[in-house]
C-alpha angles and dihedrals in degrees: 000000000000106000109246097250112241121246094257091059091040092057089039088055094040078049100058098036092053092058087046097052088049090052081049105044096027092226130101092205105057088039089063107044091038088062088041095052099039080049098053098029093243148156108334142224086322091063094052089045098058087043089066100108102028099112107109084346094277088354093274086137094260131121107002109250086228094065091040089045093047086043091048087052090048086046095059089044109053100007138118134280093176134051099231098051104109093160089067092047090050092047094048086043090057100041077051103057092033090060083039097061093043093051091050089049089055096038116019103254138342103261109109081236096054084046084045089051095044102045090034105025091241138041130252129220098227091198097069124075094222098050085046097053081050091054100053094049100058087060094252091161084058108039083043088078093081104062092037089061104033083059094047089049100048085052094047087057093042084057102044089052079049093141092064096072 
């Protein structure tokens, strides 16, 4: 009989999913929400799907895709099927604003070019190929892990303390 994984184990492994998907996907936003989702057995292709332009929304350096693919994870856990039910919609704001803070603590906001001047000590304009090409270079893909699964560990956490909201 396989032994139940602590929550500590369970984050670390969210965490580090999280940061391969992104490598996978290239997309912040889809890494996140895919090892959310697996880890809480959630939404489905579909989800990732919608969550395909979500970096930067459009890349246009705007809300980071690992925070809008973490929000859309705690969306599906604690949202609303009904319309009326503002209980649900609470619940799922102030998960949101509390994964929020505590992204901006570890990053220094929530906008993909905060997270860009923070991990890279400037910002890039993802639109442009040159930028782009910059981008790359500087192992982005790789260095993006961390965001992607810093996001999907602080909602784990936010959704295993699911009680709470």
């Amino acid at each position: 009989m396989e032994q139940e994984k602590s929550i500590e184990d369970r984050l670390n492994l969210l965490e580090q999913k999280a940061g391969d998907y992104e490598e996978l996907y290239g997309s912040c936003a889809q890494g996140t929400l895919l090892a959310l989702q697996e880890e809480f057995r959630m939404g489905n292709a579909q989800t990732i799907k919608a969550a395909t332009a979500m970096p930067g929304i459009a890349l246009r350096g705007e809300t980071c895709g690992a925070v809008i693919g973490a929000i859309m994870a705690l969306g599906l856990a604690f949202g609303n099927e009904k319309p009326d039910d503002f209980a649900a919609v609470q619940r799922t704001t102030s998960a949101s604003r509390k994964l929020c803070r505590r992204f901006e603590e570890e990053f220094g906001g929530c906008n993909c070019r905060d997270v860009q001047h923070h991990m890279f000590g400037r910002s890039f304009n993802l639109t442009d190929p040159n930028d782009q090409a910059e981008f790359v270079a500087a192992n982005a893909i790789n260095k993006c892990r961390a965001p992607a699964g810093k996001a999907a560990r602080i909602a784990g956490q936010i959704i295993l303390d699911g009680t709470k909201y």
